[in-house]
N, C-alpha and C positions, 0 to 999 in steps of 0.2 A: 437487673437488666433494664436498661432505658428503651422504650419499646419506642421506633422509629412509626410513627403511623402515616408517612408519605410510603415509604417501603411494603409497608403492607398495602395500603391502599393501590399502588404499582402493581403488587403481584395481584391483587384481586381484577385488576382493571384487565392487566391481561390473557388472567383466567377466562372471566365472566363477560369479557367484550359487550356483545349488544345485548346478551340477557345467556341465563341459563337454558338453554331450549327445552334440554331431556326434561329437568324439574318442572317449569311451565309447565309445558305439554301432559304430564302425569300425575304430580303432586299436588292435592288441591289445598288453594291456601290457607286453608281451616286448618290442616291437619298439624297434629304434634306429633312429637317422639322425644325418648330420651336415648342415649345413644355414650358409650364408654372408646376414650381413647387406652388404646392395650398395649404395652409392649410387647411382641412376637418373639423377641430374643430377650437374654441378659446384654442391659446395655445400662449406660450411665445418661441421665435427664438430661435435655438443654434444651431453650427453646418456647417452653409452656408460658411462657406470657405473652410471646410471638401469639401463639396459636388460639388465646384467649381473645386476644385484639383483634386477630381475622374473625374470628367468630360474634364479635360485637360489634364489630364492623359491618358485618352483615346484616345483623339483626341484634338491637339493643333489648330484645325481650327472650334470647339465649339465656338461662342460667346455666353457669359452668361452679362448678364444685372442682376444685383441685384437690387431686390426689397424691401427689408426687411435687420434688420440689427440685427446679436445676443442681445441679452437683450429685443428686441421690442417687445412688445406685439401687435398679429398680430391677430386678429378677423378672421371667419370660412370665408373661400371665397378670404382670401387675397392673391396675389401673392408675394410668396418668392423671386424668382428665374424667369430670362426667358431665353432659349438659342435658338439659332438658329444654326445650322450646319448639318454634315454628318448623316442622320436620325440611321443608322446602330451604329456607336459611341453612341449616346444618347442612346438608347435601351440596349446596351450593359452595359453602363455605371450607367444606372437607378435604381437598386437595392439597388448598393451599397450606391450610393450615398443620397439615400432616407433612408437607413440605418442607416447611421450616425448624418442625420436631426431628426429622428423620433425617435431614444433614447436619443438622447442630448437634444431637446429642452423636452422631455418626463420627463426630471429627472431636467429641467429649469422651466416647467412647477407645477411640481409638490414641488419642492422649494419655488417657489412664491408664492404657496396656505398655503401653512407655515407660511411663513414670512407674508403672511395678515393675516393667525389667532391669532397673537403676535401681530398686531398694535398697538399702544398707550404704552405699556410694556416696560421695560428697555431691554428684554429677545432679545438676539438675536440666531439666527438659524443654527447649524454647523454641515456641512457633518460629515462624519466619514471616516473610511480606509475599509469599508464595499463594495468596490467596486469589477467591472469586471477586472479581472488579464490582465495588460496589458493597461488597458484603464483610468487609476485611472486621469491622469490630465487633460482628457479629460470632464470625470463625474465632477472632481472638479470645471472644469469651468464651468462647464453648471450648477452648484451648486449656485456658483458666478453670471451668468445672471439671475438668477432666484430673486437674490437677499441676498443669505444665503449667510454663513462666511465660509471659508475653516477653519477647522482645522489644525492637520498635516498633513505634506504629504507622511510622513511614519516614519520607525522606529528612523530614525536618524536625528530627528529637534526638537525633543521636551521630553524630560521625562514623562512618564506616569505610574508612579506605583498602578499596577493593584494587583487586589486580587489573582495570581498565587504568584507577585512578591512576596506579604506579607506571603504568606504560607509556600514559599521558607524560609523567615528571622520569623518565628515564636519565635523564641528562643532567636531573639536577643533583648539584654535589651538597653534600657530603657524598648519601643517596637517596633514591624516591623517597624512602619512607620515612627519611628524617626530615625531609623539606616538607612533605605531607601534611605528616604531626605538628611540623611549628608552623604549617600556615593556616592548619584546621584552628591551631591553639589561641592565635593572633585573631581568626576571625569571629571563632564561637568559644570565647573564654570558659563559659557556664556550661558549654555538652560534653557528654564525655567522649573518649577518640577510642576507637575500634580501628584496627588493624588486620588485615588479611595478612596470614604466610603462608605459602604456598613449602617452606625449608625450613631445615634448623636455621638458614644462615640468615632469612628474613626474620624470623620469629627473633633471633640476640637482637640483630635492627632495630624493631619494635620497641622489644624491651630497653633500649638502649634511649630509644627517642620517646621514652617513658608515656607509650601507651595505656590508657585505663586496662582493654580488652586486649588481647592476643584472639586472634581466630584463626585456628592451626585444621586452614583446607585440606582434605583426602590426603591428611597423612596415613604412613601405615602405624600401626600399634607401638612397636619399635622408636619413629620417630614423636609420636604423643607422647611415650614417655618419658622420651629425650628432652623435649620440651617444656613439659611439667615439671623436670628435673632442675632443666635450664631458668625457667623464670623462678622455680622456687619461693612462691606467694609473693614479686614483686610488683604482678599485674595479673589479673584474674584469666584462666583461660576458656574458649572455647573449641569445641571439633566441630566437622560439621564435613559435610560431601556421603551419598549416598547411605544414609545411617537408615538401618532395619531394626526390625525385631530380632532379627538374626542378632546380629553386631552389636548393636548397643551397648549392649554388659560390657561385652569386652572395651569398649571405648570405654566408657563410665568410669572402669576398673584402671585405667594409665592416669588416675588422678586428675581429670580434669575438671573445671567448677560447672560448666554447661556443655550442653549437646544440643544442636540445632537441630531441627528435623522437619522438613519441608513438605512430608509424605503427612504430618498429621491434618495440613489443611486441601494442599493439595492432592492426593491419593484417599481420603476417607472415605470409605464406603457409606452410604446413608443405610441408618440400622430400619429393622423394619420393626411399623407401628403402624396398629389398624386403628379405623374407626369401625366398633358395631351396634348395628341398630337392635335398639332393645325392643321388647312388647308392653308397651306403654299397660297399667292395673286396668 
């Protein structure tokens, strides 16, 4: 992980504003402590170099011992993280940095539960651009430790013509999607071109005006497999529109190469992780 230290710096500034008051106020600044980050649940790591850089951010005389490593899958009880230093620093620095552990491994966690209900399946698992403003390569990576595929990483790496694009080009003949694909082709020789079908009869279109991606929107079961049928490995597909825990297998299972899933950045629960203060020898 490439640790963003303006991002941290931001969340601390907005934390810690004109000063810690509670800590001032009570904590004298002699005092030490050593102090364990814990996972409360089974969850999958993301995040602990985030929360190492808060922590030395605060106070470069923090020692932190890592315990655990992004991607690990780390059982209820385990430690993360351990530091020992200025007890005042650590407290100050605790929020944040517990912050960025417990939505990152939250949306790693909840990746991985994905990507096990697709086991055995060609189907693999991919974020989306569904995410928090600001935090999007953060999420993507925690996407990634969990096990899932990044997609793109915005609007400029990849063509994806969606069903605005085609309503825009209604009129143009052949159809939308062939005029789409050779004006995406004409324009960005080197990206590859994604397609939205909303039908079987968009998805032959696609494959017709020899898209890389087919992305076969809130079809039902039935038609995914119609479509898997149809393209037949001559463009790689994807599903995608309200995909669960529930659902997924069964998608995965109509042969398709990806499943998008917008719930792993946006919907993640943040798993729970304490900091506790130890009794200094």
């Amino acid at each position: 992980m490439n640790v963003d230290l303006e991002l941290v710096r931001r969340a601390l500034a907005e934390d810690i504003g004109t000063g810690d008051v509670t800590t001032l106020a009570t904590v004298p600044a002699h005092a030490t402590a050593q102090a364990l980050m814990v996972a409360r649940e089974p969850l999958v790591v993301c995040g602990l170099p985030l929360a190492e850089a808060v922590f030395k951010e605060v106070s470069a005389q923090i020692e932190i011992e890592r315990q655990a490593q992004d991607g690990q899958r780390a059982p209820k009880g385990q430690t993360l993280l351990r530091l020992r230093g200025p007890a005042g620093a650590i407290l100050t620095a605790e929020r944040v940095a517990l912050n960025f552990v417990q939505r990152l491994s939250g949306v790693a966690t909840l990746a991985a539960r994905f990507v096990e209900a697709v086991a055995g399946t060609r189907a693999r698992i991919l974020d989306t651009r569904k995410t928090t403003p600001g935090l999007r390569p953060l999420e993507k990576y925690a996407v990634a430790c969990g096990g899932g595929t990044n997609h793109r990483a915005g609007l400029f790496d990849r063509v994806l013509i969606k069903d605005n694009h085609l309503a825009a080009l209604r009129n143009e003949p052949p159809n939308a999607i062939e005029a789409a694909v050779r004006r995406a082709r004409e324009k960005y020789p080197k990206l590859e071109v994604e397609v939205e079908a909303d039908t079987l009869e968009q998805a032959e279109q696609a494959l017709l005006a020899k898209a890389d991606v087919i992305l076969l929107d809130n079809m039902s079961h039935e038609d995914l497999r119609a479509a898997v049928w149809l393209v037949n490995g001559r463009a790689r597909t994807e599903a995608s529109g309200g995909v669960t825990l529930a659902t997924v297998r069964a998608i995965a299972e109509t042969g398709v190469d990806f499943i998008s899933v917008g719930a792993l950045t946006h919907s993640a629960r943040a798993v729970d992780v304490a900091l506790d203060f130890e009794t200094l020898p």
